[in-house]
N, C-alpha and C positions, 0 to 999 in steps of 0.2 A: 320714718315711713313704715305703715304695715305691711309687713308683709302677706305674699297671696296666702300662705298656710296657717301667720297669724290670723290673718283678718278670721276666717272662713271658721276658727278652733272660737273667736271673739266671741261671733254669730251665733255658735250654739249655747254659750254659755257657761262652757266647760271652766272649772277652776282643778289645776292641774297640782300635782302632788309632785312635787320633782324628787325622784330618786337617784341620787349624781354617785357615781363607786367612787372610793376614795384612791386618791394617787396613787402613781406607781402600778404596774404590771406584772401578774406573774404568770408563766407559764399553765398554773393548774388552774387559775381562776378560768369563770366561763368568760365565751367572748361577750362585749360589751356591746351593744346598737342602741346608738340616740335615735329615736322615733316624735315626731313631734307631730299634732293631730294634724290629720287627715283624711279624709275617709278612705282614699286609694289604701289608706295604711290599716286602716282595720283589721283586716283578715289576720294580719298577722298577732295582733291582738287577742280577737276571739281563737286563734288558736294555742293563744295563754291559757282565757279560761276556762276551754275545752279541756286542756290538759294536755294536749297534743303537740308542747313546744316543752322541750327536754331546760327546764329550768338550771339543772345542773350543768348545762354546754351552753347553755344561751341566754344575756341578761340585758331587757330591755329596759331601755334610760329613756323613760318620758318626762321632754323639754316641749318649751312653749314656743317656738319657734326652730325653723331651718339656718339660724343662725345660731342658733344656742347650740345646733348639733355640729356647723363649722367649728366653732370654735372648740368646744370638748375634743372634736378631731384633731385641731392644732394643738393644744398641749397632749395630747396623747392621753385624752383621761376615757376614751372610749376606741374601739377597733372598728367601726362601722357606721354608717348610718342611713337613713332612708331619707332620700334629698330627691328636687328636680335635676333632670339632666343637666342645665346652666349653671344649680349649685353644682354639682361634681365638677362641672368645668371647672368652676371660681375656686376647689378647695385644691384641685390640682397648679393651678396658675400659683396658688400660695405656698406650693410645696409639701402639699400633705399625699404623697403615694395612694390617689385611690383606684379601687378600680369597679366594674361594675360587675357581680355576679349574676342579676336579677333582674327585671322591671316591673313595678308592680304595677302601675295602670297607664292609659295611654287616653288620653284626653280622644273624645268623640263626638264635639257638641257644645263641651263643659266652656270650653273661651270661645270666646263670641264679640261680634261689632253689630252694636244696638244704635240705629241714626234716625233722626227725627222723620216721620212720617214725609216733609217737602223731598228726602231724599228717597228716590227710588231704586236708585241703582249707585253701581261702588264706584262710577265715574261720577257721580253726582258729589261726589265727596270733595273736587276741586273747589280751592279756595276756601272750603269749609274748616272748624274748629273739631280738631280729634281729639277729647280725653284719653290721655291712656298711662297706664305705670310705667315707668321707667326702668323696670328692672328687664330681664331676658326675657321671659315671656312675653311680658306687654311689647319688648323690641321689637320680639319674632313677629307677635301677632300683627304688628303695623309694617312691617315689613312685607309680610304676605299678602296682606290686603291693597298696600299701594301695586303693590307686583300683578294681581288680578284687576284692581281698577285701569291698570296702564298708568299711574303716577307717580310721581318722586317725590322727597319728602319736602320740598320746595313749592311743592305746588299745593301743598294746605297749608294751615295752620296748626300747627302741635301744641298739647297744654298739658303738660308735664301734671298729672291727677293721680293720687292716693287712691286705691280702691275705696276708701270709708269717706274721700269726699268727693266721690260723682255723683252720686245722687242729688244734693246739693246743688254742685254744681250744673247740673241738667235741668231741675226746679228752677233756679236763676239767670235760664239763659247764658250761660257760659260756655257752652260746648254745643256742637250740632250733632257729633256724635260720641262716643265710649266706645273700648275695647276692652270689656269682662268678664265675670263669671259671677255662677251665683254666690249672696243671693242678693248682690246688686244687680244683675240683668234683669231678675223677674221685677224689682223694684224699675227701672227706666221701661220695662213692657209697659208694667199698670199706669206708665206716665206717660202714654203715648208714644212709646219708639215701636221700630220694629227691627228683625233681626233680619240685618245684609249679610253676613257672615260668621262662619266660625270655623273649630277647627276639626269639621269632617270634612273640609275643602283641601287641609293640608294632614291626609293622616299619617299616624305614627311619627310622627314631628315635637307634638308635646306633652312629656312622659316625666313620670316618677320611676328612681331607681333604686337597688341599694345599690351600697357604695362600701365598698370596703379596703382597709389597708392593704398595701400590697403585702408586707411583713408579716399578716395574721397568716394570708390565704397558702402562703408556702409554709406553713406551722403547722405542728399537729392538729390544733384546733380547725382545721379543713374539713372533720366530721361532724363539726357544730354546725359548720355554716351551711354543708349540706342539709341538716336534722331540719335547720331554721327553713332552710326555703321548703323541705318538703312539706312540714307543719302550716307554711304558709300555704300551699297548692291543693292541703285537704281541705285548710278552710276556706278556699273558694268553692271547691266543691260543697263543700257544706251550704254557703250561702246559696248557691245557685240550686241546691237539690232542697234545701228548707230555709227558704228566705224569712219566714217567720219567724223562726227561731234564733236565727243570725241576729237577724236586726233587732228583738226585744234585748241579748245579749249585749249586741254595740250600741244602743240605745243611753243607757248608764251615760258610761264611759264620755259618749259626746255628749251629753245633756240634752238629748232630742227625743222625740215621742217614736217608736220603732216604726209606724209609718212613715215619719220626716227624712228617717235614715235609710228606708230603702227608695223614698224620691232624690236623695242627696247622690246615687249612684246616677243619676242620668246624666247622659252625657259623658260616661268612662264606661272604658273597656279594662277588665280587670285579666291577662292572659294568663292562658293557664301554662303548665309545664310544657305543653306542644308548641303554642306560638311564643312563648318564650325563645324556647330553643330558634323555632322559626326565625324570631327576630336579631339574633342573638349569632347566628352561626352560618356558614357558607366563606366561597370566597369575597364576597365584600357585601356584609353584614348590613339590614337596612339601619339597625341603631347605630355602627359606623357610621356609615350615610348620613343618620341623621343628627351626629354629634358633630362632625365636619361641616354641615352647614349651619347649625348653631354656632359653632366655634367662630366661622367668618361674620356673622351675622352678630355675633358680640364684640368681635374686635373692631367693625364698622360703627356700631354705638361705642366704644370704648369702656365695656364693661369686659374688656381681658385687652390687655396692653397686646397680646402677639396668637396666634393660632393655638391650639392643642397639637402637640404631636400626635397623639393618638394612641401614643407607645404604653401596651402594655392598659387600655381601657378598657374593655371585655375580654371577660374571664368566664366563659359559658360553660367551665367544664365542673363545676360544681350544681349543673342543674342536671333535674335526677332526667334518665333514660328511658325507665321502664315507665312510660307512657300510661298502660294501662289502670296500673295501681295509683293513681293519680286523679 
């Protein structure tokens, strides 16, 4: 099955160049982060080729999937990487010490449930056929929408769909509605759906993070990881004060025209070092919050055999302070 960050890297056309560091860890080498495309992950990109990411503390590993960056995590061939919040669940469940220093975008729009025009409302949805992926997002997202329709999963019909075959499957009458993102949503619009929901209904719920080992963040290398996010936090600044320039830059990289890449942001929030922190810190954290109820909401689908302890999940003290210079 593809996945959501395959699919989406498929779509642009990108052919990726894997640069994998070779076995083994040493203290001096810089830290490593599997990054696999997505646009939430950009920033951190053009602040490569800004010049603004200290090459010598910090070495990004572009893989073609979020699986590719699981797995580098389990043999230890990388220190880091930029996952969805469900992957970090799944690489902890497997015993890989992660933890979160970081968020880098927070879905605003971007997941979405597209149903056929007879459906007008989210209770119309009984008895009806729901496409959706099987993986934690797709869970979530079906999860929250029966929750607002007032229905259980017994009272539709569920149809286990690939992102790259609902489209299809909608054309063929297979489905009365999908739970997606683009750029198969705008595909089921121009086909006659329309949008019952998405995920400005449930915010701050579905997010990208990074994710880092626990063994780096207590290492010396703790100045890298700070260098990295702050390099990331100017180039959102950058994007957000000359979106022109950003996007001709990430352009390249995703194989998209710099207007495609600054429409491929709608629908994400990309927080800066303030709501970072925001979200990130207090006594009970809303990305606590909101890994706790992911965590029950996967162990109900049984994509995590038991809960998250939660021990030792955000690590907020590596995100910089001084606000201003940000």
């Amino acid at each position: 099955m593809i996945s959501r960050r395959r699919f989406i890297a498929a779509s642009g056309g990108l052919v990726l160049a894997q640069t994998l560091p070779g076995c083994g860890w040493l203290a001096d080498k810089p830290v490593s982060i599997a990054v696999s495309v997505w646009i939430g992950y950009e920033p951190i990109l053009l602040a490569r080729s800004k010049g603004w990411l200290d090459e010598r503390q910090v070495h990004l590993v572009e893989v073609a999937s979020a699986t590719d960056c699981l797995k580098l995590l389990a043999e230890g061939k990388v220190d880091g990487a930029a996952l969805t919040l469900d992957e970090a669940l799944i690489g902890r469940a497997r015993g890989i010490p992660l933890s979160i220093v970081m968020i880098f975008d927070v879905s605003t729009g971007a997941d979405m449930l597209i149903a056929r025009l007879g459906i007008k409302q989210l209770n119309d949805l009984k008895g009806r056929r729901i496409g959706y992926e099987p993986g934690a997002v797709g869970a979530l997202m079906l999860d929250q929408v029966l929750r607002a329709a007032g229905l259980k999963k017994e009272d539709v019909k569920l149809v286990a769909l690939a992102i790259d075959k609902q489209h299809d499957a909608w054309t063929h009458d297979k489905v009365d509605a999908a739970i997606n993102y683009e750029p198969v949503a705008s595909q089921l619009l121009a086909s006659g759906g329309h949008k019952l929901f998405d995920s400005r209904q449930i915010p701050n719920t579905i997010l990208d993070v990074l994710a880092i080992r626990g063994e780096i963040l207590d290492h010396p290398h703790a100045s890298a990881i700070r260098q990295l996010i702050s390099a990331h936090f100017r180039a959102i600044g950058h994007l957000n004060r000359n979106p022109q320039d950003a996007a001709y830059r990430m352009a390249t990289h995703l194989g998209l025209s710099p207007a495609n890449v600054l429409s491929a942001f709608k629908g994400l929030v990309l927080p800066d070092a303030v709501n970072n922190y925001r979200l990130m810190t207090g006594p009970s954290p809303e990305l606590l919050r909101t890994a706790r109820k992911l965590s029950e909401i996967m162990v109900k689908n049984e994509l995590l055999k038991q809960d998250d302890t939660m021990i030792s999940l955000i690590r907020a003290d590596f995100l910089p302070t001084d606000f201003q210079a940000n």
